[in-house]
LUMLUMPA-943469 format. One record per residue (C-alpha): residue in three letters; x, y, z; residue number from 1. Coordinates in pm, 1 decimal, always signed. Example, Ala and Ser with C-alpha at 12.3 -4.5 7.8 and 13.67 -1.06 7.14 Angstrom:
BEGIN
<atom><residuo>Ala</residuo><c1>+1230.0</c1><c2>-450.0</c2><c3>+780.0</c3><num>1</num></atom>
<atom><residuo>Ser</residuo><c1>+1367.0</c1><c2>-106.0</c2><c3>+714.0</c3><num>2</num></atom>
//
This chain:
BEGIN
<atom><residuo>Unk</residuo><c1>+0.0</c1><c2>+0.0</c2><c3>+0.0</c3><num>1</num></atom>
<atom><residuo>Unk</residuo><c1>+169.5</c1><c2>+331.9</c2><c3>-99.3</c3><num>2</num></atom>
<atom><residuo>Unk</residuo><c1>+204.8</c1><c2>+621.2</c2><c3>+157.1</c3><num>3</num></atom>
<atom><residuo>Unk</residuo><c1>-10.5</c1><c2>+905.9</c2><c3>+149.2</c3><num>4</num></atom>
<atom><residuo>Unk</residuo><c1>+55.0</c1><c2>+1245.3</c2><c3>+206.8</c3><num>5</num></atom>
<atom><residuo>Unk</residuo><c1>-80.5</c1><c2>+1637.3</c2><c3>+211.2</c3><num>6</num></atom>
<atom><residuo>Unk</residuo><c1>+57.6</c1><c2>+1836.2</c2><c3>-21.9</c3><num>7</num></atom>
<atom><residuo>Unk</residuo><c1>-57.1</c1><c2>+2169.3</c2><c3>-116.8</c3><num>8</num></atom>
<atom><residuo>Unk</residuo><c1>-387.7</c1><c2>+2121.2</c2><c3>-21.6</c3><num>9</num></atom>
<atom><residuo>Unk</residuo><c1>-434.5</c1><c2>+1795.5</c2><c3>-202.3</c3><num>10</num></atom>
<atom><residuo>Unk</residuo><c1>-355.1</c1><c2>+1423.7</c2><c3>-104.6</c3><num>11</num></atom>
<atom><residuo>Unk</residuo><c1>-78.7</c1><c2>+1259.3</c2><c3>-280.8</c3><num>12</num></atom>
<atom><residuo>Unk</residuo><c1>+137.8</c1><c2>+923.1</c2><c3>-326.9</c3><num>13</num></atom>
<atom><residuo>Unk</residuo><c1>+477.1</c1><c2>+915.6</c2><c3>-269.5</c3><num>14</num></atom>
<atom><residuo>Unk</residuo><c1>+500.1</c1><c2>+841.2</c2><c3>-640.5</c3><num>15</num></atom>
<atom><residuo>Unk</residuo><c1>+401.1</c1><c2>+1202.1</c2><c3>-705.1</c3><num>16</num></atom>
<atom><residuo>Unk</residuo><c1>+604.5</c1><c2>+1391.3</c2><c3>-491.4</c3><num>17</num></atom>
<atom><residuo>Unk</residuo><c1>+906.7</c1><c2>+1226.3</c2><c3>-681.1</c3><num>18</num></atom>
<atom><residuo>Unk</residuo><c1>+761.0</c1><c2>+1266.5</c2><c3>-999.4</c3><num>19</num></atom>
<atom><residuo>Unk</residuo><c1>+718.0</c1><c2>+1645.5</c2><c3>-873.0</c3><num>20</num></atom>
<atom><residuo>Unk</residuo><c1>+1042.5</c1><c2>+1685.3</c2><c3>-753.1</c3><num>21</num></atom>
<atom><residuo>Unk</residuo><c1>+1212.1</c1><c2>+1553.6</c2><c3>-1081.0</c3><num>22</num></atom>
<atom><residuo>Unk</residuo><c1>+988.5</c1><c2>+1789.2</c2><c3>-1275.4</c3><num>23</num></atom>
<atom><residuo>Unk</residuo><c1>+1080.3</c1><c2>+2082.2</c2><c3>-1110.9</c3><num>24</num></atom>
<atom><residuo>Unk</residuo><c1>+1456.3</c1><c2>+1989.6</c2><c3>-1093.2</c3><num>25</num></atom>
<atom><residuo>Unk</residuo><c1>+1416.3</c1><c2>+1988.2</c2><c3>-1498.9</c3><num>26</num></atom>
<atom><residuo>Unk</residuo><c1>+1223.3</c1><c2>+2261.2</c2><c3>-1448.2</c3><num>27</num></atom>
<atom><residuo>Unk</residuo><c1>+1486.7</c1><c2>+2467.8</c2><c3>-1267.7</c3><num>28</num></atom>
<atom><residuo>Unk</residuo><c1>+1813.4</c1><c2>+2380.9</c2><c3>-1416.3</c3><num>29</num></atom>
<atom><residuo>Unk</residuo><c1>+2022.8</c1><c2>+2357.2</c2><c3>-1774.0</c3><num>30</num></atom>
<atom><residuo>Unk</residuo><c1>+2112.2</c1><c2>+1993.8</c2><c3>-1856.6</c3><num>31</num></atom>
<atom><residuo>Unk</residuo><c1>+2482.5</c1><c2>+2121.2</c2><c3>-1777.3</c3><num>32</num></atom>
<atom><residuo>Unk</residuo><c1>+2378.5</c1><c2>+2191.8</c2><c3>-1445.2</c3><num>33</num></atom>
<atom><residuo>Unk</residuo><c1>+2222.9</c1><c2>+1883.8</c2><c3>-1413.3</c3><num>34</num></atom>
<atom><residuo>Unk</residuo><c1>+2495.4</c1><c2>+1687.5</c2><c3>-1532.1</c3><num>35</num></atom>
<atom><residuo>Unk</residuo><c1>+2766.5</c1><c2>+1888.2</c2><c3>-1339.1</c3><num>36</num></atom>
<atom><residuo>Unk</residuo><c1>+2571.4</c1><c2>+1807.8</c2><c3>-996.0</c3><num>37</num></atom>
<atom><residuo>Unk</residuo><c1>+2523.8</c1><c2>+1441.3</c2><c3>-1086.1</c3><num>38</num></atom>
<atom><residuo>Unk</residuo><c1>+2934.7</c1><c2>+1458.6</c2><c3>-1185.5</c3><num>39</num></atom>
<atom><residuo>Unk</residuo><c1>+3020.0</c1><c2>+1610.3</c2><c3>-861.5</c3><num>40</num></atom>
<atom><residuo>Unk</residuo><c1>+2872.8</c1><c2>+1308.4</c2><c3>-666.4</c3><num>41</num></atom>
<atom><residuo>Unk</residuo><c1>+3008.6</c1><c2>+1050.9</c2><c3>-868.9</c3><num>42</num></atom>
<atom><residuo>Unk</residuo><c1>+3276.3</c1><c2>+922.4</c2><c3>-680.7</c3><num>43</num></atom>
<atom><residuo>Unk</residuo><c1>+3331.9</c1><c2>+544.5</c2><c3>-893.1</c3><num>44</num></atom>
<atom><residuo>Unk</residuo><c1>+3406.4</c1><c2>+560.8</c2><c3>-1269.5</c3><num>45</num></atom>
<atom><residuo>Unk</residuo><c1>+3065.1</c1><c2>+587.4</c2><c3>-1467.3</c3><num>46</num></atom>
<atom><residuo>Unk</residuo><c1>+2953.7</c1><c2>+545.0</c2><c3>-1828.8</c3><num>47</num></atom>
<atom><residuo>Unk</residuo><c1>+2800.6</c1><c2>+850.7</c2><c3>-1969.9</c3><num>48</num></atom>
<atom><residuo>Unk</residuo><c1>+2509.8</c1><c2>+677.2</c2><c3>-2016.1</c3><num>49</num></atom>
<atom><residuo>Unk</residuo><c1>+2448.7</c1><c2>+616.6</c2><c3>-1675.9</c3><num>50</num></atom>
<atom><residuo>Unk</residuo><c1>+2527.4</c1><c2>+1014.8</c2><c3>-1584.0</c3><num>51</num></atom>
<atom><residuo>Unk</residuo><c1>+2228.7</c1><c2>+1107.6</c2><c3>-1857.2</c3><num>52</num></atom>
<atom><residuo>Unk</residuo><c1>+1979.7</c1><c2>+864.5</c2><c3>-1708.4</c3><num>53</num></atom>
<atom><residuo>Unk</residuo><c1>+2059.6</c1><c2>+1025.3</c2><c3>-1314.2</c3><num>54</num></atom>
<atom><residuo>Unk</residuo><c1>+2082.4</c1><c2>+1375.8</c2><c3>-1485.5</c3><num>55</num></atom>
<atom><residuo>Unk</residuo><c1>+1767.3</c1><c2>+1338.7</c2><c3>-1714.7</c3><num>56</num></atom>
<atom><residuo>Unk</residuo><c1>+1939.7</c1><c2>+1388.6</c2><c3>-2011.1</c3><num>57</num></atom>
<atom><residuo>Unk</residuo><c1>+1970.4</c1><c2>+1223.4</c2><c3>-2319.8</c3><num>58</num></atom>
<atom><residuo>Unk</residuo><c1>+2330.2</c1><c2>+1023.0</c2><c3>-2368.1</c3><num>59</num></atom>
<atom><residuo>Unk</residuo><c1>+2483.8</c1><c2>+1223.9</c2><c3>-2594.9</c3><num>60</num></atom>
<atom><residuo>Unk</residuo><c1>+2391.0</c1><c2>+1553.4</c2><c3>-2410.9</c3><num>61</num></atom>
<atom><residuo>Unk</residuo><c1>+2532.9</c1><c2>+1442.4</c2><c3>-2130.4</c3><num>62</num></atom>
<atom><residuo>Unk</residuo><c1>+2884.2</c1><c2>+1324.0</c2><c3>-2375.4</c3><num>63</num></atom>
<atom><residuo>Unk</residuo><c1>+2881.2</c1><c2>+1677.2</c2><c3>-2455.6</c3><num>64</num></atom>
<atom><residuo>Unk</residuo><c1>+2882.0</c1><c2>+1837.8</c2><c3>-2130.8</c3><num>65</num></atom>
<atom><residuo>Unk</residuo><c1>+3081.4</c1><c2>+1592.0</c2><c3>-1949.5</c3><num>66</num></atom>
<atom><residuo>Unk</residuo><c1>+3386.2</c1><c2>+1688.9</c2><c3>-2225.9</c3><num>67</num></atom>
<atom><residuo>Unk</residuo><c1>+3337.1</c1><c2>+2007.6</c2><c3>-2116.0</c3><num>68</num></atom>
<atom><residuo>Unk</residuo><c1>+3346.4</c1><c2>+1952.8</c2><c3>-1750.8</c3><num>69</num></atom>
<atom><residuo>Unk</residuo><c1>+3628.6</c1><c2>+1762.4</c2><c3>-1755.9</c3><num>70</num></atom>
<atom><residuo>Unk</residuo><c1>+3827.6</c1><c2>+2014.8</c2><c3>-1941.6</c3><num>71</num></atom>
<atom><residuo>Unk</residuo><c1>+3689.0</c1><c2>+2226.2</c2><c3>-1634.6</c3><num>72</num></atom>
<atom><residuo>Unk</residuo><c1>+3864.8</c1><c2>+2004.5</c2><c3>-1436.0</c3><num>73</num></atom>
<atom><residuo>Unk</residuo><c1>+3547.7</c1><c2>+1967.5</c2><c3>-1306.8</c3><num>74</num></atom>
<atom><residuo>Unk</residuo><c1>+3603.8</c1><c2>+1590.6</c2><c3>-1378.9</c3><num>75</num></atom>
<atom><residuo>Unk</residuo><c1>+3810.3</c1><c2>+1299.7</c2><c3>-1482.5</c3><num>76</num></atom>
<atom><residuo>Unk</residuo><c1>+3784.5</c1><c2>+1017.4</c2><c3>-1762.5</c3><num>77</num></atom>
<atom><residuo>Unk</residuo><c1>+3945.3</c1><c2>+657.7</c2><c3>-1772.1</c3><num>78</num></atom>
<atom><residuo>Unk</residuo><c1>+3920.0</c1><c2>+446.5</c2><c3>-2067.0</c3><num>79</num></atom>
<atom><residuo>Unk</residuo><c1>+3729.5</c1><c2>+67.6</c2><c3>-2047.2</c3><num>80</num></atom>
<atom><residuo>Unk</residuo><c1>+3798.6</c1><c2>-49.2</c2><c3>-2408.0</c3><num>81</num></atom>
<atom><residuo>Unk</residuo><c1>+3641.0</c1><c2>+193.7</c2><c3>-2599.4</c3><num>82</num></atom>
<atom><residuo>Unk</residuo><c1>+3368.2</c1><c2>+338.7</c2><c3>-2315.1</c3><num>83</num></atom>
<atom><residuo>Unk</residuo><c1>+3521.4</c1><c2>+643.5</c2><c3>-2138.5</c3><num>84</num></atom>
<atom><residuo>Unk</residuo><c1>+3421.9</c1><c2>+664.8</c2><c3>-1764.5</c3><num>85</num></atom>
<atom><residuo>Unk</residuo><c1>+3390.7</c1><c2>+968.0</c2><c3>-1577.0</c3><num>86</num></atom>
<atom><residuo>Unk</residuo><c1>+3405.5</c1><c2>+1058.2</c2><c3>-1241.7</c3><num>87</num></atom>
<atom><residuo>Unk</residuo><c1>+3462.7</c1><c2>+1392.7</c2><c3>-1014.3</c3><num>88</num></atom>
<atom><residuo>Unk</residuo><c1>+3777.5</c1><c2>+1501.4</c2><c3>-981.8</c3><num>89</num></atom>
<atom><residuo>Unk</residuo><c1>+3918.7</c1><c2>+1443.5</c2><c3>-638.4</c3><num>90</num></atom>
<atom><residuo>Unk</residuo><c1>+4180.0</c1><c2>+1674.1</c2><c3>-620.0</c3><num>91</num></atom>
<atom><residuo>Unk</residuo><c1>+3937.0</c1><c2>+1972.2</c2><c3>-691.8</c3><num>92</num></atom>
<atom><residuo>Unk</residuo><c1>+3715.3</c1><c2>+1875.0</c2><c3>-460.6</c3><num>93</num></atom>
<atom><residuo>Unk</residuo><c1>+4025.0</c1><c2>+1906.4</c2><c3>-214.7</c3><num>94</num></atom>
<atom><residuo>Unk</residuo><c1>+4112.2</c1><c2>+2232.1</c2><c3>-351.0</c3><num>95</num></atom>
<atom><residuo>Unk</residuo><c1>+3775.4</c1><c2>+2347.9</c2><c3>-314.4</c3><num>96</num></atom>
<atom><residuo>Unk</residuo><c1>+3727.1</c1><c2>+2292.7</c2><c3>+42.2</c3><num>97</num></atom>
<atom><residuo>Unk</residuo><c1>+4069.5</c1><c2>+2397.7</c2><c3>+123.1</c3><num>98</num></atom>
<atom><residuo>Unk</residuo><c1>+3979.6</c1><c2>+2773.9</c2><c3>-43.5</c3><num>99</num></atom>
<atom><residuo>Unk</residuo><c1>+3617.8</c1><c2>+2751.0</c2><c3>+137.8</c3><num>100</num></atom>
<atom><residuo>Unk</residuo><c1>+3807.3</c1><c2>+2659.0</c2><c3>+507.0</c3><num>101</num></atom>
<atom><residuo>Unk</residuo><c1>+4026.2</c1><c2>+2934.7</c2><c3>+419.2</c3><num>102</num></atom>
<atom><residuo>Unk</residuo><c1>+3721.6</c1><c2>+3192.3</c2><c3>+339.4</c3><num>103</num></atom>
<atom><residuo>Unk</residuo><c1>+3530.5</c1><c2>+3077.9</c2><c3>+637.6</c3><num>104</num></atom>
<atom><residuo>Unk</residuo><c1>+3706.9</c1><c2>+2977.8</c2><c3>+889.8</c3><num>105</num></atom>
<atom><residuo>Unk</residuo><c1>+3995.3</c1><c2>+3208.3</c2><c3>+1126.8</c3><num>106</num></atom>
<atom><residuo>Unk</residuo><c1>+4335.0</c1><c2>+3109.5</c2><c3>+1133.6</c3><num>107</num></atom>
<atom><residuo>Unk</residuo><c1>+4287.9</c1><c2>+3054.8</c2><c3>+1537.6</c3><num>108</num></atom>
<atom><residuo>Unk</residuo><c1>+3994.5</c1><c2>+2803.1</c2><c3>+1478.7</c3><num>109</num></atom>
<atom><residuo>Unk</residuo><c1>+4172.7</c1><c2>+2642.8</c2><c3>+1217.7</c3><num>110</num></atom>
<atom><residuo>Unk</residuo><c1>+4452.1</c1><c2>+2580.6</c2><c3>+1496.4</c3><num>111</num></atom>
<atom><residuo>Unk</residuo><c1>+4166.8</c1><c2>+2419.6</c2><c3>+1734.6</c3><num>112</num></atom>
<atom><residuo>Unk</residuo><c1>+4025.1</c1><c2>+2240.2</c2><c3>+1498.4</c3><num>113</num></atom>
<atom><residuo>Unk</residuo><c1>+4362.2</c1><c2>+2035.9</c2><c3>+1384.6</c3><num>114</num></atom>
<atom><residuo>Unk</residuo><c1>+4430.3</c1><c2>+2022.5</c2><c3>+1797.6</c3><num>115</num></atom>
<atom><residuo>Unk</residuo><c1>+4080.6</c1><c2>+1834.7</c2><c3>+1808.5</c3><num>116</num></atom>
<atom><residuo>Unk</residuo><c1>+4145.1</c1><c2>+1649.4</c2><c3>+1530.8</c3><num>117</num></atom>
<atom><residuo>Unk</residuo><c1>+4456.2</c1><c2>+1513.2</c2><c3>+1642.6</c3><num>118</num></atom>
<atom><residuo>Unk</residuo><c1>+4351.5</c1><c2>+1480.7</c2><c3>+1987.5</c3><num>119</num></atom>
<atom><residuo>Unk</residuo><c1>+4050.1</c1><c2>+1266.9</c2><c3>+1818.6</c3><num>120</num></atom>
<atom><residuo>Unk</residuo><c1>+4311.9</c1><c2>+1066.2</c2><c3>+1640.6</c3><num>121</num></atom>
<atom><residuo>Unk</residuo><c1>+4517.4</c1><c2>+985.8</c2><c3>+1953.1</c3><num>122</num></atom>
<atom><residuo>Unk</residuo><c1>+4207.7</c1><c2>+895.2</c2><c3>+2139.0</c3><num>123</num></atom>
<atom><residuo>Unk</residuo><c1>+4136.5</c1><c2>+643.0</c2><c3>+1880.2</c3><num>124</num></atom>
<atom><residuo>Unk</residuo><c1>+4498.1</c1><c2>+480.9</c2><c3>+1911.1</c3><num>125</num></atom>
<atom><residuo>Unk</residuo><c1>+4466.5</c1><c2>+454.3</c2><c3>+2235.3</c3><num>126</num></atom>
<atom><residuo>Unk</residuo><c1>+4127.0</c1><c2>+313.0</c2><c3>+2254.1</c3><num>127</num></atom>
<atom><residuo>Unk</residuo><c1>+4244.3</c1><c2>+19.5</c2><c3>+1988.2</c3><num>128</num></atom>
<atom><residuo>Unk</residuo><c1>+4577.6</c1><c2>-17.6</c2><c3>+2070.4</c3><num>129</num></atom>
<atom><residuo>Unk</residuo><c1>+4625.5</c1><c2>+18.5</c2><c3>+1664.7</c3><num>130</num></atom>
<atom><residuo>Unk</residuo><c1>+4786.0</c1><c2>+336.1</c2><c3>+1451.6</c3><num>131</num></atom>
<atom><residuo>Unk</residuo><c1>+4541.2</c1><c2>+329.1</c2><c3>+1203.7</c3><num>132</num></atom>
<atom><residuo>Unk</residuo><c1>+4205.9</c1><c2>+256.7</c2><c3>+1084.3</c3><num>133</num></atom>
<atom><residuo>Unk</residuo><c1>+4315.7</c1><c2>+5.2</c2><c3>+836.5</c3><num>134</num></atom>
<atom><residuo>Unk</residuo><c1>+4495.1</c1><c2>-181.2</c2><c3>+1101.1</c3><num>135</num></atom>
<atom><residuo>Unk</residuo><c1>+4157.8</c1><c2>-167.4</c2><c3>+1311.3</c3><num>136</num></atom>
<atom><residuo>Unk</residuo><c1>+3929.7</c1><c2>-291.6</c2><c3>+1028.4</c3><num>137</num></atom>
<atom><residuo>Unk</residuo><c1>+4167.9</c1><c2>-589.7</c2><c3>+982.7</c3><num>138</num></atom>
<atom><residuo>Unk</residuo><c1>+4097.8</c1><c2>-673.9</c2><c3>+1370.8</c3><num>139</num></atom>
<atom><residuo>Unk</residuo><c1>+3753.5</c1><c2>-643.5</c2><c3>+1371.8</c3><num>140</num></atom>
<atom><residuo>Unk</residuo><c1>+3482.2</c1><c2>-918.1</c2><c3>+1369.0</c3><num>141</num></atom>
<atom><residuo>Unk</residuo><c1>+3150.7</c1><c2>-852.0</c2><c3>+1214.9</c3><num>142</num></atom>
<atom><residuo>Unk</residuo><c1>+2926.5</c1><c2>-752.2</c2><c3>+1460.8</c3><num>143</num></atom>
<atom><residuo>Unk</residuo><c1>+3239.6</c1><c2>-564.6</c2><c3>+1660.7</c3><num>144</num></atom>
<atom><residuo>Unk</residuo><c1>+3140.4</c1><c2>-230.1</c2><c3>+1797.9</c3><num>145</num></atom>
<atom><residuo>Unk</residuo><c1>+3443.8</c1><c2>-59.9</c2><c3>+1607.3</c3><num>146</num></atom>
<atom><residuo>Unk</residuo><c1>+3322.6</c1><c2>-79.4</c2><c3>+1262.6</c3><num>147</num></atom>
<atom><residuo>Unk</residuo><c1>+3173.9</c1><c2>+314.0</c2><c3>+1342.7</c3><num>148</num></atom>
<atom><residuo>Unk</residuo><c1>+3516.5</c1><c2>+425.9</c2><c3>+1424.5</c3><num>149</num></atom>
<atom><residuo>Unk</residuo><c1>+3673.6</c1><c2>+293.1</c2><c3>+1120.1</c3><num>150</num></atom>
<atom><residuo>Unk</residuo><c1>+3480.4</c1><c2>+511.5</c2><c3>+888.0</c3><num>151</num></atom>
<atom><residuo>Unk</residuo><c1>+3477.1</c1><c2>+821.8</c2><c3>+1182.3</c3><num>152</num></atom>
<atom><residuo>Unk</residuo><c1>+3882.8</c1><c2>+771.8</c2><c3>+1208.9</c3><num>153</num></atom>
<atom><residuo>Unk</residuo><c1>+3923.6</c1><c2>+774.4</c2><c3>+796.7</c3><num>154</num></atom>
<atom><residuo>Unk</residuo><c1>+3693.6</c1><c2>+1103.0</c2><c3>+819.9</c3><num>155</num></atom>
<atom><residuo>Unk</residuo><c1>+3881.9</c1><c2>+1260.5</c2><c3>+1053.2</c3><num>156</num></atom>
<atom><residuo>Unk</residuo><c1>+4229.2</c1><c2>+1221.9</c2><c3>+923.4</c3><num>157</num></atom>
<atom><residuo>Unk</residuo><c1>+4132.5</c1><c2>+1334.6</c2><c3>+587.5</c3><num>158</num></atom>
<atom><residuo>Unk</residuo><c1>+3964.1</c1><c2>+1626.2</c2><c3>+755.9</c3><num>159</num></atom>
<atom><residuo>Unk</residuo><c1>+4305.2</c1><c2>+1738.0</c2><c3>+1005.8</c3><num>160</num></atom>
<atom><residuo>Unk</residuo><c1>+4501.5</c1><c2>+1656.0</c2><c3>+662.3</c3><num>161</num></atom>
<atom><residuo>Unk</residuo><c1>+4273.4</c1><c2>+1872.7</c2><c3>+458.3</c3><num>162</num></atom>
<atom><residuo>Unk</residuo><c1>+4289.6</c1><c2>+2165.5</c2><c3>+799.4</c3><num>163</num></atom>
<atom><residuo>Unk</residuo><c1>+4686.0</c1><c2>+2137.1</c2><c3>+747.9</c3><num>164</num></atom>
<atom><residuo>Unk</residuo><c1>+4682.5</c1><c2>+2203.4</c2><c3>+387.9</c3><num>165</num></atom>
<atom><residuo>Unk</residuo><c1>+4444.4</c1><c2>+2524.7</c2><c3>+454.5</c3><num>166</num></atom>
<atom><residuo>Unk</residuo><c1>+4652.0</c1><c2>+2627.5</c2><c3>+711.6</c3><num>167</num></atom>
<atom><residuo>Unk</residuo><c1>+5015.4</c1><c2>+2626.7</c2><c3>+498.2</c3><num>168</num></atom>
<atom><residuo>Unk</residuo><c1>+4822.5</c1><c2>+2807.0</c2><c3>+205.1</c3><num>169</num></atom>
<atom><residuo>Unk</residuo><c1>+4715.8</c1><c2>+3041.3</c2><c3>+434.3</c3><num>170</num></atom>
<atom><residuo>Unk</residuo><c1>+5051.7</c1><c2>+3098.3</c2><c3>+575.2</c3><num>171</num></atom>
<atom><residuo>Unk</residuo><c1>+5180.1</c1><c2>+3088.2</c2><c3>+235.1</c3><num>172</num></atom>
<atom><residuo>Unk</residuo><c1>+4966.2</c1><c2>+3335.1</c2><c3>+137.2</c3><num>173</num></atom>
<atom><residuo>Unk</residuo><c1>+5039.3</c1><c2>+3582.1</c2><c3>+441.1</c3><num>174</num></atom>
<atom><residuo>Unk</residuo><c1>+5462.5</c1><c2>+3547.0</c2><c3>+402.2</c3><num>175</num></atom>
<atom><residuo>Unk</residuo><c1>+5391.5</c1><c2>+3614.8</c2><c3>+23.7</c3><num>176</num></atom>
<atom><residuo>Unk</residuo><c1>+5202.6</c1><c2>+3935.8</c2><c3>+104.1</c3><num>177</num></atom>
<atom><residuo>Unk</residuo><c1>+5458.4</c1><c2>+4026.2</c2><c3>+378.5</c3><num>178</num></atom>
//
């Protein structure tokens, strides 16, 4: 039995809120922009085809656009035989959040927040007797209660390495101003 809900003054099926949502994401965006936000969560090589069909595109639309975005550097291609695969570009996405931690965030609560990090990371060594997450995942049963803290301990390193980074350009950036 499908779930009903109130919408707008008139009672509707789950099936038409996501046909309504996808109509006004067409609606509302270019096919690029489409296609750019579907290539900015791919994080596994994908077939064009398979972009188009999450973007609402046709195939070769979305060809076109993802050429474009990955001369953006937007995105990246690997070859399969003769089917190119895309994906987002991991560096960038690095880059970008290293310029928006630099926009938003003080130098001083940079510093705390790589002094949390690492005090995160040392709680987690000692709490597991391990150095790293990889060693702790090769530990665990399934069922074990640590499985959480692999993924949280991954997070955080990338996320005090990521802190660092902002933290140099910044400093960077201030001795090349001096």
């Amino acid at each position: 039995m499908e779930k009903l809900f109130y919408l707008t003054g008139q009672i509707v099926g789950m099936t038409d809120i996501n046909e309504r949502a996808t109509e006004a994401w067409t609606d509302e965006t270019t096919s690029r922009e489409r296609i750019r936000t579907v290539l900015e969560e791919t994080t596994e090589y994908t077939t064009a085809a398979e972009i188009a069909d999450r973007s609402l595109t046709s195939a070769p639309t979305a060809r076109k656009y993802l050429k474009e975005l990955v001369a953006d550097g937007i995105g990246v291609t690997t070859q399969d035989g003769r089917t190119t695969l895309y994906k987002r570009d991991e560096g960038r996405q690095i880059d970008d959040r290293i310029a928006e931690l630099r926009e938003t965030t003080s130098r001083e609560d940079l510093i705390d927040g790589i002094r949390e990090m690492k005090a995160q990371l040392q709680d987690y060594r000692d709490t597991y007797g391990v150095d790293g997450p990889e060693e702790l995942a090769i530990e665990l049963d399934a069922g074990d209660d640590g499985w959480g803290d692999v993924g949280r301990w991954r997070a955080t390193r990338r996320n005090l390495a990521i802190a660092q980074a902002a933290l140099q350009v910044d400093e960077a950036h201030r001795l090349a101003e001096a």
